[in-house]
C-alpha positions in Angstrom: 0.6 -32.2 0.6 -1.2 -29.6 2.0 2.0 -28.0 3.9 3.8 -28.0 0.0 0.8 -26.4 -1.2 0.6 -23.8 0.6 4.2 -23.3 0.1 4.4 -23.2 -3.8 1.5 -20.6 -3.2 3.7 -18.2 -1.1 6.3 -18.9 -3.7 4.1 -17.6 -6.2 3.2 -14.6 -4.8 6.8 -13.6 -3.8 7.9 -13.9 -7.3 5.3 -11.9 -8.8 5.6 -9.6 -6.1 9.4 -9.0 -7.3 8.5 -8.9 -11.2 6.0 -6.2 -10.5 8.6 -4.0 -8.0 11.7 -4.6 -10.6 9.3 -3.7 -13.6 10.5 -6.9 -15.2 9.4 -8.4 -18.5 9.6 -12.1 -16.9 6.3 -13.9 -16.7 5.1 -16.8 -14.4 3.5 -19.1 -17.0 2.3 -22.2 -14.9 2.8 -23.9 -11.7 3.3 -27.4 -11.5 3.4 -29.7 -8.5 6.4 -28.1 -6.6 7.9 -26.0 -9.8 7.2 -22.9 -11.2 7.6 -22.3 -14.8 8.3 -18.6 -16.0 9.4 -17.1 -19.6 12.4 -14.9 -19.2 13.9 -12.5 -21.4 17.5 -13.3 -22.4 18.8 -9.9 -20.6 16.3 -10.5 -17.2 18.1 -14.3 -17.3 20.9 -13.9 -14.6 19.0 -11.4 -12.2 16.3 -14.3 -12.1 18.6 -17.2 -12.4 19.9 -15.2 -9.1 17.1 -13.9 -7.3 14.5 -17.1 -7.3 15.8 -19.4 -5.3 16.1 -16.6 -2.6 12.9 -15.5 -3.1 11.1 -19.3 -3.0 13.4 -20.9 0.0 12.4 -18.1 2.0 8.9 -18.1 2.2 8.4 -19.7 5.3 10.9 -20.6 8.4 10.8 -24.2 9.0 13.0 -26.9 10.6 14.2 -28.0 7.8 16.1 -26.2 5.2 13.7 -25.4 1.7 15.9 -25.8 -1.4 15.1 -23.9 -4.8 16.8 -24.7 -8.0 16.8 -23.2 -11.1 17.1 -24.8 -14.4 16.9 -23.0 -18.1 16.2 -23.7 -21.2 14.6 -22.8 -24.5 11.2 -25.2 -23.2 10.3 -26.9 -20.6 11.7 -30.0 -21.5 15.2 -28.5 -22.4 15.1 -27.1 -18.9 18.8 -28.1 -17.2 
């Protein structure tokens, strides 16, 4: 638990990191367990949709591959 912790926490920082550089309009609403919840414009959708994964499975080098996945949708819930 620790280990995935500390994970989602460099994830975290990464994506902010690359909303602030980019100058986006996306915002990082909550964390939760191993997922990160953000509100995304409609025109910032594919350039995210894109870039997260990258940006989360490469936070740290391990022996094992780290898998991202993106989902959308108008909530939470709706979220495929």
């Amino acid at each position: 638990q620790g280990t995935a912790a500390d994970l989602i926490k460099m994830a975290m920082v990464a994506v902010q990191n690359f909303i602030d550089e980019k100058k986006l309009q996306s915002r990082m609403i909550m964390q939760v367990h191993d997922e990160l919840v953000l509100e995304v414009p409609e025109f910032e959708k594919e350039l995210m949709r894109q870039a997260l994964p990258e940006l989360m499975t490469n936070v740290a080098e391990l022996s094992v591959p780290l898998v991202a996945e993106v989902a959308v949708g108008d909530n939470w819930s709706d979220a495929k």
